[in-house]
C-alpha positions as CSV (number, residue, x, y, z in Angstrom):
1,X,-14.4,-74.3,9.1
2,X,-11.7,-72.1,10.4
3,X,-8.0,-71.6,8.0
4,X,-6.0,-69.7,10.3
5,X,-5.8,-70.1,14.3
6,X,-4.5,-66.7,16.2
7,X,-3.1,-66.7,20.1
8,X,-1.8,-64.2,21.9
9,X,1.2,-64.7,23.8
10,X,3.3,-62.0,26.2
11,X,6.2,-62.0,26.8
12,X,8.7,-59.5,29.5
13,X,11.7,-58.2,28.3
14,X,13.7,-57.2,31.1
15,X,17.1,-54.6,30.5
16,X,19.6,-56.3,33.2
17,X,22.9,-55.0,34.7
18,X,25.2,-56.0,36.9
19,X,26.7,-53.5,39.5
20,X,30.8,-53.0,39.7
21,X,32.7,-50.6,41.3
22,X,35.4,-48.8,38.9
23,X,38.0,-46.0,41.2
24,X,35.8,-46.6,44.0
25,X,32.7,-45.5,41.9
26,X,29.4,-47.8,41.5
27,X,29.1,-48.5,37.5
28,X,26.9,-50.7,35.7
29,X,27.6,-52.9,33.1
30,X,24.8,-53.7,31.5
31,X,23.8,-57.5,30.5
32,X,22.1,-58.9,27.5
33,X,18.3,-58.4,28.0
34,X,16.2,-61.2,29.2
35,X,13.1,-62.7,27.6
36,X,10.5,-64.4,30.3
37,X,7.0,-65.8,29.1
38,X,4.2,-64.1,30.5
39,X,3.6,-61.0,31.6
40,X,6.6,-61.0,34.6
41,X,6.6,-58.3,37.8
42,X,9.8,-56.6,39.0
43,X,10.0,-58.6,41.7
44,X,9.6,-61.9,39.9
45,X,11.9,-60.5,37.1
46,X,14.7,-60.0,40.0
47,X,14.5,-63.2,41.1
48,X,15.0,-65.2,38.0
49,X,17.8,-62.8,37.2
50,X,19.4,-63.2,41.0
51,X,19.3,-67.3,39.6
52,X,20.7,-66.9,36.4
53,X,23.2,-64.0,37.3
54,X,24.2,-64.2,40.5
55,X,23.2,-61.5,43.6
56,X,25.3,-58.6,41.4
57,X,22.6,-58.3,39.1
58,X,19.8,-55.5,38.9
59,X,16.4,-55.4,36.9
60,X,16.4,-51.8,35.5
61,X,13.4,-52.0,33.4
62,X,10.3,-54.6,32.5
63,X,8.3,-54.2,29.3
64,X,5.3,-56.7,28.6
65,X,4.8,-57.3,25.3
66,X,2.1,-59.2,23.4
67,X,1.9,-60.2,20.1
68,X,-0.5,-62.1,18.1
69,X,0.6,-65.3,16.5
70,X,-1.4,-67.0,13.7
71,X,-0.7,-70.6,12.2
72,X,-2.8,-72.6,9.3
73,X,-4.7,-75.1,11.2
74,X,-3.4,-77.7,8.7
75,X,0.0,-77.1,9.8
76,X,-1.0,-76.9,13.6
77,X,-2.0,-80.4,13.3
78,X,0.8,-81.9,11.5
79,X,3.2,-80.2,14.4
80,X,1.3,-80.6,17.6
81,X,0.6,-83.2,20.3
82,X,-2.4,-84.9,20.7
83,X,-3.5,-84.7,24.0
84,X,-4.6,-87.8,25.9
85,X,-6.6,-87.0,29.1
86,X,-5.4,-89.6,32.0
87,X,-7.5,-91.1,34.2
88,X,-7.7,-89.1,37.7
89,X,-6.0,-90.9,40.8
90,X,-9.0,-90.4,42.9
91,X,-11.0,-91.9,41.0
92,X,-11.0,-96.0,41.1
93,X,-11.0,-97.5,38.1
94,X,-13.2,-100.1,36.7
């Protein structure tokens, strides 16, 4: 039987600023970086920043990431859910 149980999980860091102008110059000021689950596109990146930060603020940069993560399988079960399938609506029941 199996000790250790391994998943990989990526993650997107994305570098965020947010545009100003300073003597009539454009300057950025840049924003803590944002960390999104999965592997996140520029475009999708820009629109989770445009809800969080307002229209002012740019993506510069998105960097996927994945790391492996491994847990003892005695410990996965004292911390996870059980999962219960449910009985499907289409289906009547008895």
């Amino acid at each position: 039987m199996r000790k250790m149980m391994t998943k990989e999980v990526t993650t997107t860091t994305v570098k965020v600023a947010k545009m100003e102008m300073v003597d009539g110059q454009p300057n950025a000021v840049a924003l803590p970086d944002e960390v999104i689950l999965g592997n996140v596109s520029l475009e999708k990146a820009q629109k989770f920043v445009n809800k969080k930060h307002g229209a002012g603020a740019t993506v510069f940069q998105v960097e996927a990431n994945t790391n492996v993560y491994e847990m003892p399988v005695e410990e996965f079960v004292k911390v996870a859910t059980l999962k219960v399938d449910e009985p499907k609506e289409d289906q009547p029941q008895e």
